[in-house]
Structures are given as structure tokens and as C-alpha cells.
OpenMM code with the backbone's topology and positions (N, CA, C; nanometers):
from openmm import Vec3, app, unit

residues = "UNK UNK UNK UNK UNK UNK UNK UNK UNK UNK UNK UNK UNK UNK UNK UNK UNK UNK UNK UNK UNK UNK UNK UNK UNK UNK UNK UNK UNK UNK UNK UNK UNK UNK UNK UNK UNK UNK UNK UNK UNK UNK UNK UNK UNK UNK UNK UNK UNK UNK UNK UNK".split()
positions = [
    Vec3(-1.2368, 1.9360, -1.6569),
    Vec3(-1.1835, 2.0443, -1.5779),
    Vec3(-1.0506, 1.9997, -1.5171),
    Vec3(-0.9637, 2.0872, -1.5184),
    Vec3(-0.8253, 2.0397, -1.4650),
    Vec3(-0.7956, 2.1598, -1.3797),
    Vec3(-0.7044, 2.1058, -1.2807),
    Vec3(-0.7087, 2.2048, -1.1870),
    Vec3(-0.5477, 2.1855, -1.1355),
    Vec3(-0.4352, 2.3096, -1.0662),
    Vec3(-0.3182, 2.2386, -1.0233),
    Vec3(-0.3963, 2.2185, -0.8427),
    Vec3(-0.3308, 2.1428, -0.7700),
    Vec3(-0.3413, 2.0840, -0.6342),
    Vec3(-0.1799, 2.0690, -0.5467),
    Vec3(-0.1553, 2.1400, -0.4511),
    Vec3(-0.0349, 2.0723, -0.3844),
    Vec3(-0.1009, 1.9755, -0.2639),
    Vec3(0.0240, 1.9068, -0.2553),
    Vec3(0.0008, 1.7931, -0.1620),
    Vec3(0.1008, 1.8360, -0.0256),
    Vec3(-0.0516, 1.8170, 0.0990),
    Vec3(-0.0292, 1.9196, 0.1864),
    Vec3(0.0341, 1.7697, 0.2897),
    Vec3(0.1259, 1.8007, 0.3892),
    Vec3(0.1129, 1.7452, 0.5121),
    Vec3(0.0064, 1.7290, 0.5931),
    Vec3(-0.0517, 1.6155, 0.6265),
    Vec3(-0.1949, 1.5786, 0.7399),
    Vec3(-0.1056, 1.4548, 0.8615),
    Vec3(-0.0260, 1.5050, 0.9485),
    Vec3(0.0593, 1.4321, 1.0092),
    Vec3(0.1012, 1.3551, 0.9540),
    Vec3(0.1527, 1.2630, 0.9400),
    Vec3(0.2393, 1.1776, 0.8985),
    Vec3(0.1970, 1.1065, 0.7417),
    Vec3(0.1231, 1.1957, 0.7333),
    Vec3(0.1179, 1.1128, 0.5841),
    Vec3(0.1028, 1.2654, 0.5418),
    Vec3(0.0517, 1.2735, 0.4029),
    Vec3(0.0290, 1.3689, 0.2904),
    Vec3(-0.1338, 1.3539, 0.2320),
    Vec3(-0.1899, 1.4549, 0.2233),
    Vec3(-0.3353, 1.4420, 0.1590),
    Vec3(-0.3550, 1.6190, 0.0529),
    Vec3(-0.4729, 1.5659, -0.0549),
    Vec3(-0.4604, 1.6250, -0.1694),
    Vec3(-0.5913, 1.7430, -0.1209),
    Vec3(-0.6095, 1.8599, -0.1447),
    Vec3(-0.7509, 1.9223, -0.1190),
    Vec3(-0.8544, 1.9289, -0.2471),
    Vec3(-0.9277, 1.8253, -0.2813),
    Vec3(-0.9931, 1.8513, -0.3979),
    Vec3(-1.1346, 1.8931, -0.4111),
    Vec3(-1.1187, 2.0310, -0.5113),
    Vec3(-1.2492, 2.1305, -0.4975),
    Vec3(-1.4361, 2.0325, -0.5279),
    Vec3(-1.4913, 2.1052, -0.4885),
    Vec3(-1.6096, 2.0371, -0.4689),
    Vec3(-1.6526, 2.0203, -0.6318),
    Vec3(-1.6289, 2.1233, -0.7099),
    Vec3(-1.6590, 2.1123, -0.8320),
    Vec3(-1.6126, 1.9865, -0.8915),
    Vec3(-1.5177, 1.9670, -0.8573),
    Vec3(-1.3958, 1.8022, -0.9393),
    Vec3(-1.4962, 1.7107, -0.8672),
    Vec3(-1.5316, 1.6786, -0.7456),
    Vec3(-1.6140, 1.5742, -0.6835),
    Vec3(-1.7433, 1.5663, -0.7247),
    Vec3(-1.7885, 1.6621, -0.7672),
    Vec3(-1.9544, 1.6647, -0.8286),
    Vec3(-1.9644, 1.6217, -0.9639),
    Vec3(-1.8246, 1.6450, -1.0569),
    Vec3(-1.7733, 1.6428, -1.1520),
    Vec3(-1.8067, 1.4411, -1.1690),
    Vec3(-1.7345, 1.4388, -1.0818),
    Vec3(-1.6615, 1.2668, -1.1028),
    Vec3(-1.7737, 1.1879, -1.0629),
    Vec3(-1.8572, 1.2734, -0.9521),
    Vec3(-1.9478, 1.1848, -0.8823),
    Vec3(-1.8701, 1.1135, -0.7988),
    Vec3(-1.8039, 1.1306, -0.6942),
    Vec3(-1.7267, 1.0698, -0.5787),
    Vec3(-1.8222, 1.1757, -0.4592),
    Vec3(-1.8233, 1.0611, -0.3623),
    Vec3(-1.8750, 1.0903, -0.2177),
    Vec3(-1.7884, 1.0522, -0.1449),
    Vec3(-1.7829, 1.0066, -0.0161),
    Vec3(-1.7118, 1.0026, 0.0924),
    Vec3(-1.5848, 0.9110, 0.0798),
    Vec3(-1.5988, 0.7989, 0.0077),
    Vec3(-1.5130, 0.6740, -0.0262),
    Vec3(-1.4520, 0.6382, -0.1243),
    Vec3(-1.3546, 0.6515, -0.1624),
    Vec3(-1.2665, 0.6216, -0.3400),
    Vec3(-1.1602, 0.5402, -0.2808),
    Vec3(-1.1600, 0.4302, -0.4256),
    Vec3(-1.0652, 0.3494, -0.4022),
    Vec3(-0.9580, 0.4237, -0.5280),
    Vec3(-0.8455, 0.4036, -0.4544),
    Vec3(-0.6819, 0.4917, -0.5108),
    Vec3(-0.5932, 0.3432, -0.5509),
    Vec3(-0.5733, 0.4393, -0.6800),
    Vec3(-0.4839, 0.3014, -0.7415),
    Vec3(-0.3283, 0.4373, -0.8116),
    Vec3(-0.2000, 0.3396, -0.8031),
    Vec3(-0.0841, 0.4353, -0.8544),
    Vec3(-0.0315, 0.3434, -0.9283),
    Vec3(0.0207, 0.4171, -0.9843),
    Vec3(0.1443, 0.3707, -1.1453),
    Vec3(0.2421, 0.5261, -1.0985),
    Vec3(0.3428, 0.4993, -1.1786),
    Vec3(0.4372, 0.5846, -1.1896),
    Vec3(0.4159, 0.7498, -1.2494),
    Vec3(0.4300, 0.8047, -1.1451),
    Vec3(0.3457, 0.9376, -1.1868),
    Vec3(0.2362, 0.9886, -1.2266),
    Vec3(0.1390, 0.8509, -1.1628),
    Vec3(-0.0479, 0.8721, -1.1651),
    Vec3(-0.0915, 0.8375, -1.0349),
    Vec3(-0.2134, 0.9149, -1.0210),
    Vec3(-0.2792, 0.8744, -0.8719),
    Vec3(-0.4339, 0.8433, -0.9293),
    Vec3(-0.4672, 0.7774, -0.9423),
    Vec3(-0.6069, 0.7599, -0.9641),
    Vec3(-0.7342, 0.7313, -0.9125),
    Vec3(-0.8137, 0.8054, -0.8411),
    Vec3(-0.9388, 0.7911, -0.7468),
    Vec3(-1.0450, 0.7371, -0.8059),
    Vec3(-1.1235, 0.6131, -0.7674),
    Vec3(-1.2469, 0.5953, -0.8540),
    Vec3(-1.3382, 0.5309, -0.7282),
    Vec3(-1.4778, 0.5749, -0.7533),
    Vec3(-1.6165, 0.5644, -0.7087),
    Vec3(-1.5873, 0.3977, -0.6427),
    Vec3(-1.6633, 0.3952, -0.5202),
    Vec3(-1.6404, 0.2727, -0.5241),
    Vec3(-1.7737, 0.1840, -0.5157),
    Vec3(-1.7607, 0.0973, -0.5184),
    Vec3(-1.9164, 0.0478, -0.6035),
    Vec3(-1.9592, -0.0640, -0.4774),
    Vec3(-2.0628, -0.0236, -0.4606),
    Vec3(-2.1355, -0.1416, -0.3628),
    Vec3(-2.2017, -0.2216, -0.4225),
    Vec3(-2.2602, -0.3586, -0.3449),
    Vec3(-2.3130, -0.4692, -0.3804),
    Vec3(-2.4721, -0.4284, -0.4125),
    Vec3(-2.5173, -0.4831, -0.4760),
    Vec3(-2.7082, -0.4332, -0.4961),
    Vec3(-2.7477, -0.5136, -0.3436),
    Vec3(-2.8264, -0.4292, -0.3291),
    Vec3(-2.8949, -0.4870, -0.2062),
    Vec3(-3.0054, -0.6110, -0.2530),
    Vec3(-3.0704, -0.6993, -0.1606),
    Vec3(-3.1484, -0.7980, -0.2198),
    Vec3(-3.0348, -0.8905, -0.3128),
] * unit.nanometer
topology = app.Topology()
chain = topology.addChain("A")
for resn in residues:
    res = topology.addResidue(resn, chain)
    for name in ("N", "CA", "C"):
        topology.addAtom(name, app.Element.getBySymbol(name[0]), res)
């Protein structure tokens, strides 16, 4: 699913609004680690330690 998104002002920085469908999609919850290259933003799951 692809979707367009503008990137809104949140005081002093900039943040993206992404629909619940794309997050259920990806399987992202509260925490993503963001990585950039030149004209990519990339959000991914971030992975915890196994417990025990």
C-alpha cells in the first residue's frame, strides 16, 4: 500500500502522520528505529532482547 504524506511542523522539528492501516501493515507499535540515505526515510520495528 502506498500512500502520499506531507510533513507537518510539530514545533521545532517536522513529523510525518502515518495512517493506521500502513502501521498494522508493517507491524510497528509505539517505537521505530529511523535510518536516512539521500531521499529515503526508513522506519523499522525495533526488536527487543528475549527475556530469560
Amino acid at each position: 500500500m502506498a500512500v502520499l504524506a506531507k510533513i507537518v511542523r510539530i514545533g521545532n522539528s517536522r513529523g510525518l502522520r502515518i495512517p493506521k492501516a500502513l502501521l498494522d501493515e508493517a507491524g510497528l507499535t509505539n517505537e521505530v528505529q529511523l535510518h536516512a540515505e539521500p531521499g529515503k526515510l526508513t522506519a523499522s520495528a525495533v526488536r527487543s532482547p528475549r527475556a530469560g
